[in-house]
N, CA, C and O of each residue as an XYZ file, in Angstrom:
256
protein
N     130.636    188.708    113.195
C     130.300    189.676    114.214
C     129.906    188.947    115.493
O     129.279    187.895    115.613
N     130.464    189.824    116.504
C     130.054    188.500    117.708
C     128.600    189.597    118.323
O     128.214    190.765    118.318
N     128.177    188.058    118.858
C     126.687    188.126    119.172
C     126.467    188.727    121.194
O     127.262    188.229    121.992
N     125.821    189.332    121.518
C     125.471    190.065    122.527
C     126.178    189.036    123.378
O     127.201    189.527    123.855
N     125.998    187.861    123.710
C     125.832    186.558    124.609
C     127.462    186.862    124.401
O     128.001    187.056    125.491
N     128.221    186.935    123.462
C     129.512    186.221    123.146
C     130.327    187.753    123.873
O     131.392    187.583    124.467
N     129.658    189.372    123.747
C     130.515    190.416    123.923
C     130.226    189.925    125.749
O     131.131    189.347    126.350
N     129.014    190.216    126.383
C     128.683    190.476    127.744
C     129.500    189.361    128.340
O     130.043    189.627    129.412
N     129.755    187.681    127.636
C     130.444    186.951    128.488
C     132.142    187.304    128.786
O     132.670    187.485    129.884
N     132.747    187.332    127.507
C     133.553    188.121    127.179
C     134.151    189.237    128.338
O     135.341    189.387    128.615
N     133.179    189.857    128.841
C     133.683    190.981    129.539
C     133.085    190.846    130.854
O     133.124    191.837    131.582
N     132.595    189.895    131.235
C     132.189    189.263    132.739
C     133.315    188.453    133.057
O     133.512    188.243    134.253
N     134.285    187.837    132.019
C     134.936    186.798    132.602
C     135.935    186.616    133.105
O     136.336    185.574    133.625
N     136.884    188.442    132.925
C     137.806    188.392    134.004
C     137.449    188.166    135.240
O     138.033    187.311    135.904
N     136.662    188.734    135.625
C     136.369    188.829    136.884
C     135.776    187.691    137.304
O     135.828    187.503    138.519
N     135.027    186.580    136.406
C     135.161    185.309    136.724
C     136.688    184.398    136.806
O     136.917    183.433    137.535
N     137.092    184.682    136.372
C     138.581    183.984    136.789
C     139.070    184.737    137.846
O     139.597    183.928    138.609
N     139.179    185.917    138.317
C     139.987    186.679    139.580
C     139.127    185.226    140.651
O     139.622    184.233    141.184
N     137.686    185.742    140.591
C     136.867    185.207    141.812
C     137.340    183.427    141.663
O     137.665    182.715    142.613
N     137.282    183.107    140.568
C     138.075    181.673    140.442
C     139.321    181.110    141.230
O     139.729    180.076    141.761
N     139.606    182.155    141.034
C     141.192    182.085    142.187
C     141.137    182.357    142.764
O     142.288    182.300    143.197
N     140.411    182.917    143.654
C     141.052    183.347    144.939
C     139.647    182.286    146.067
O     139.488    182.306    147.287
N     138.986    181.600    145.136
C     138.111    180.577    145.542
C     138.783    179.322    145.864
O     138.410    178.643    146.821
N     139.730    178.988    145.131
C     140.479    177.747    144.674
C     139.846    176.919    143.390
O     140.478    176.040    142.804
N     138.352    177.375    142.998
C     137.841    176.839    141.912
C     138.796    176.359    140.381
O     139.961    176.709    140.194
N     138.367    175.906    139.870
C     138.695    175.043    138.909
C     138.276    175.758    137.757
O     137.083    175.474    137.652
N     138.562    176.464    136.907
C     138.144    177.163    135.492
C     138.063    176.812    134.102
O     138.380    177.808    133.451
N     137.846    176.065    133.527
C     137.964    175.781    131.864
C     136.931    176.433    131.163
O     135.735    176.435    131.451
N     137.531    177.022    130.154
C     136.895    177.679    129.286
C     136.747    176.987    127.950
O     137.662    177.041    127.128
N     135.483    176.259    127.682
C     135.488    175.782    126.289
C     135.558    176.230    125.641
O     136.595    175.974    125.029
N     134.235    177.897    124.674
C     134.410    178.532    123.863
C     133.932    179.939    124.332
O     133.932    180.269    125.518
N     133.598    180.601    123.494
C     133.483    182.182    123.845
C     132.018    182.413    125.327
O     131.850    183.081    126.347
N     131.360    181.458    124.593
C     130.056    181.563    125.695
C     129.442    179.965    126.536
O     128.320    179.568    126.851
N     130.765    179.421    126.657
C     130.823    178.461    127.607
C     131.781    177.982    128.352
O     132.864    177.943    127.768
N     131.780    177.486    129.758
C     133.187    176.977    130.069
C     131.918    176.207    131.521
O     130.759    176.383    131.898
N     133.336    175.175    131.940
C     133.213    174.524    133.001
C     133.793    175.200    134.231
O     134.641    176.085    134.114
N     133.356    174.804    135.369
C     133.703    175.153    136.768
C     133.700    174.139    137.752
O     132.678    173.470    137.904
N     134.939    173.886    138.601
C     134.749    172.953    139.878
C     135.168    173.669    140.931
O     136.026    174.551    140.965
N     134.675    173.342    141.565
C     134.667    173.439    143.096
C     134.043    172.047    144.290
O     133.398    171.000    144.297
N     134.804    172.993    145.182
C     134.338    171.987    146.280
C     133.722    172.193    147.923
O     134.055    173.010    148.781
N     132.744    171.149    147.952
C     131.944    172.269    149.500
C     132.467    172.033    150.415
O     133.654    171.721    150.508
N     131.378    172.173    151.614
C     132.254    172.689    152.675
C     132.245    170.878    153.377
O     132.764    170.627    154.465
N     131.597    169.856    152.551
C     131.942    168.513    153.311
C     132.997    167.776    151.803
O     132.785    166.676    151.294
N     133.875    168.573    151.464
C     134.734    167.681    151.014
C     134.247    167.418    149.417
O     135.159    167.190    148.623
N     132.825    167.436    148.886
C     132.471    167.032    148.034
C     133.012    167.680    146.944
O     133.570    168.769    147.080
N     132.897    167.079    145.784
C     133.813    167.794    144.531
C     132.118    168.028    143.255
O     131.156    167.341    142.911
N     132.522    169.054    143.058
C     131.522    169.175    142.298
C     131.849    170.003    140.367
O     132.570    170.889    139.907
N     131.248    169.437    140.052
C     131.335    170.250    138.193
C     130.715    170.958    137.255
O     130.665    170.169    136.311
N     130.217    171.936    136.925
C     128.934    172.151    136.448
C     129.563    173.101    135.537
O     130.169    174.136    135.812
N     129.179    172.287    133.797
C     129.031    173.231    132.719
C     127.939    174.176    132.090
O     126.826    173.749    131.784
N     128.351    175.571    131.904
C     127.668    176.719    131.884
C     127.219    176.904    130.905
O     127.739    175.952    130.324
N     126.549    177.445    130.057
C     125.603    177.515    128.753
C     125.475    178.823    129.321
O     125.019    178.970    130.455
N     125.940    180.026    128.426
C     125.352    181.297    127.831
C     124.638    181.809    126.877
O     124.299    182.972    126.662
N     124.322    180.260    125.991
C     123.456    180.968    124.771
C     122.334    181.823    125.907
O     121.840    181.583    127.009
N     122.293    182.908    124.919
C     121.022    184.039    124.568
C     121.170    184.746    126.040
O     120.117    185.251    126.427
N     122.497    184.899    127.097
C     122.632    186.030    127.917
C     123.172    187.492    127.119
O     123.996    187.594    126.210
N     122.273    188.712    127.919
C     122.443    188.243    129.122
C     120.360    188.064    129.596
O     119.758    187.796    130.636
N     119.890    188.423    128.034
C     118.687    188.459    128.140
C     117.699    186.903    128.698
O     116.570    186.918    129.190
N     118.501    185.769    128.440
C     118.018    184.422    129.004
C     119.086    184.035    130.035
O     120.176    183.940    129.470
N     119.170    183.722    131.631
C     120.257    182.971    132.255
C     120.868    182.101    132.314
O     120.219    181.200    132.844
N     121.816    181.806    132.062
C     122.783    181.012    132.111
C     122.253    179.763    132.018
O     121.062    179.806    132.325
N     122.660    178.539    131.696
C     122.148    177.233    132.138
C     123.605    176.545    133.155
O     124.821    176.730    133.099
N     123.084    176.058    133.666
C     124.013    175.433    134.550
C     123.964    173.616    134.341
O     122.901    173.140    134.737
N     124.477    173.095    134.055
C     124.452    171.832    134.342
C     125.264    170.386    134.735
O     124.625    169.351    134.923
């Protein structure tokens, strides 16, 4: 049975990939309630930060 964290990401994440694209961001999805993201700012820099959903949407995200 999937767990709250696994339905709410699940159904946030189209709309994380639309906004992914049309950002130019970078999307990988590891498993149901994690994935990576890149992007890049506005001086060129490249940046990466993997997401942690355990225990959303009641705890936030971890970013790291």
């Amino acid at each position: 049975m999937a767990t709250a964290a696994e339905l709410t990401v699940a159904q946030q994440m189209t709309a994380l990939r639309e906004n992914a694209a049309l950002l130019g961001w970078q999307l990988q999805e590891i498993d149901c309630i994690s994935f990576v993201v890149g992007f890049t700012a506005h001086d060129e820099t490249g940046y990466w930060c993997k997401v942690l959903c355990y225990g959303y949407p009641a705890k936030p995200p971890a970013w790291h």
